[in-house]
C-alpha positions as a printed NumPy array, in Angstrom:
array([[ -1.899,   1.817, 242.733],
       [ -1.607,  -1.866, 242.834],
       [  1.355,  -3.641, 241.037],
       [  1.521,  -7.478, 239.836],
       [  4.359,  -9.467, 239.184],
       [  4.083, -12.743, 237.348],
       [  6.405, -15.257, 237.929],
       [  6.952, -19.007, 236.62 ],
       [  5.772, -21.101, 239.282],
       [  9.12 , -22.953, 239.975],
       [ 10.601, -19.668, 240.747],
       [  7.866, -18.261, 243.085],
       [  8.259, -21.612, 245.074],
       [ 12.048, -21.335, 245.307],
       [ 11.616, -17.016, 246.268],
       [  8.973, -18.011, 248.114],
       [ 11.066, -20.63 , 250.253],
       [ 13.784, -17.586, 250.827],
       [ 11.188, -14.667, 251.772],
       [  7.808, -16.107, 253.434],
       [  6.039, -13.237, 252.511],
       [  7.197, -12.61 , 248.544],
       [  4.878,  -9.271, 248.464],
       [  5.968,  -7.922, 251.537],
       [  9.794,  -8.575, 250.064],
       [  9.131,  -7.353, 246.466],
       [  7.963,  -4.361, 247.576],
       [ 10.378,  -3.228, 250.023],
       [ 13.233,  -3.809, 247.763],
       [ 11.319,  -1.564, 245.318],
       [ 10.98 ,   0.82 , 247.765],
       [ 15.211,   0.623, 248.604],
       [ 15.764,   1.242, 245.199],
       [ 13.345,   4.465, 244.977],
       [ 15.15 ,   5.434, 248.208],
       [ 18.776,   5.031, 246.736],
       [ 18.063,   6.904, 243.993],
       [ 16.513,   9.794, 245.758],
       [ 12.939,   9.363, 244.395],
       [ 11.45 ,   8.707, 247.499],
       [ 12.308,  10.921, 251.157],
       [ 12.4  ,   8.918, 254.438],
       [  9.3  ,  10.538, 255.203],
       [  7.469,   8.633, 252.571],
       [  9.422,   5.453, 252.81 ],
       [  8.448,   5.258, 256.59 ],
       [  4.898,   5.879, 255.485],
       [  5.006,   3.371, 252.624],
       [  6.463,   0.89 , 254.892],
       [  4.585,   0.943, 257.852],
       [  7.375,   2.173, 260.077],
       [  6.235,   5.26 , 263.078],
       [  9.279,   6.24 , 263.578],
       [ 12.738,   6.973, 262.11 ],
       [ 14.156,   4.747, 264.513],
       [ 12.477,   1.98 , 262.803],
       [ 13.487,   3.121, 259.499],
       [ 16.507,   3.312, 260.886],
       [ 16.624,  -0.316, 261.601],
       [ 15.235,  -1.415, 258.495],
       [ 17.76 ,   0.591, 256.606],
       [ 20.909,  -0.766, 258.255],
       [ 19.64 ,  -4.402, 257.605],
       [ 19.593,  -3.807, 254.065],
       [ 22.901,  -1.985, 254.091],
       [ 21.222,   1.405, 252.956],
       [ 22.176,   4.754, 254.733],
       [ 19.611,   6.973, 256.363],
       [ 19.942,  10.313, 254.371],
       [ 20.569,  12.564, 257.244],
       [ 21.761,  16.795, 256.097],
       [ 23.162,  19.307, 258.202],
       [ 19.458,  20.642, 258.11 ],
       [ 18.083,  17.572, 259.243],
       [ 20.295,  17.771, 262.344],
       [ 19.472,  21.627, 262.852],
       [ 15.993,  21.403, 262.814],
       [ 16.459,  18.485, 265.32 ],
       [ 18.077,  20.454, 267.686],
       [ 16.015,  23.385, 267.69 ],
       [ 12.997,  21.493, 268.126],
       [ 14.77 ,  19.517, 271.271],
       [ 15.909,  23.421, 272.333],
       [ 11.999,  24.488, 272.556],
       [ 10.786,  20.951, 273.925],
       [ 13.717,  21.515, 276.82 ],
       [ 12.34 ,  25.077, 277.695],
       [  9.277,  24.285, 277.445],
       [  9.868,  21.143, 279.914],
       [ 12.168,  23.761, 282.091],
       [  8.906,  25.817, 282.527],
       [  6.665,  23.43 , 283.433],
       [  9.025,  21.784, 286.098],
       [  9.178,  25.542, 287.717],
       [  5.911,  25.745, 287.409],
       [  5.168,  22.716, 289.496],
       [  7.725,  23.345, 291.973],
       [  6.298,  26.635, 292.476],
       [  2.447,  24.875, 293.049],
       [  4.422,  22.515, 295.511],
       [  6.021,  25.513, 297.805],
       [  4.03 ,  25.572, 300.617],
       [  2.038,  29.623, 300.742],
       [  3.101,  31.522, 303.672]])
């Protein structure tokens, strides 16, 4: 979907003088707002935005004074994720250690 705004001239000039790229500004603050009021997830605010990572999101949130939505669930499924990435990690160190031993 593509949006247009129409503004007076004078007042694009002055915006324009604030935010080099007016687009790229109009539609980010749309996107806060959707954000704030919980119609859009970070998921698709990252992906509207541009952004590969939550870290980024991150970032962009704090500058505009906007909080990262971040549940008990969120944090859960974090750390069982990092739980299997560490075990599987575990495993493949032994399992290169144990290539490394020299066979008797």
């Amino acid at each position: 979907m593509q949006v247009t705004i129409e503004l007076p001239e004078d007042i694009g000039q002055k915006l324009t003088t604030e935010w080099r790229d007016l687009p790229r500004a109009a539609l980010e603050a749309l996107l806060l707002e959707a954000y704030r009021a919980k119609k859009l997830s970070a998921e698709q605010l990252c992906q509207l935005l541009g952004f590969e990572s939550r870290y980024d999101l991150d970032g962009f949130l704090k500058q505009h004074e906007v909080w990262l939505e971040y549940s008990l669930q969120d944090f859960e499924r974090e750390a069982d994720a990092r739980a299997r990435l560490w075990q599987q990690r575990r495993a493949e160190m032994e399992h290169d250690q144990s290539e490394e031993r020299p066979r008797k």
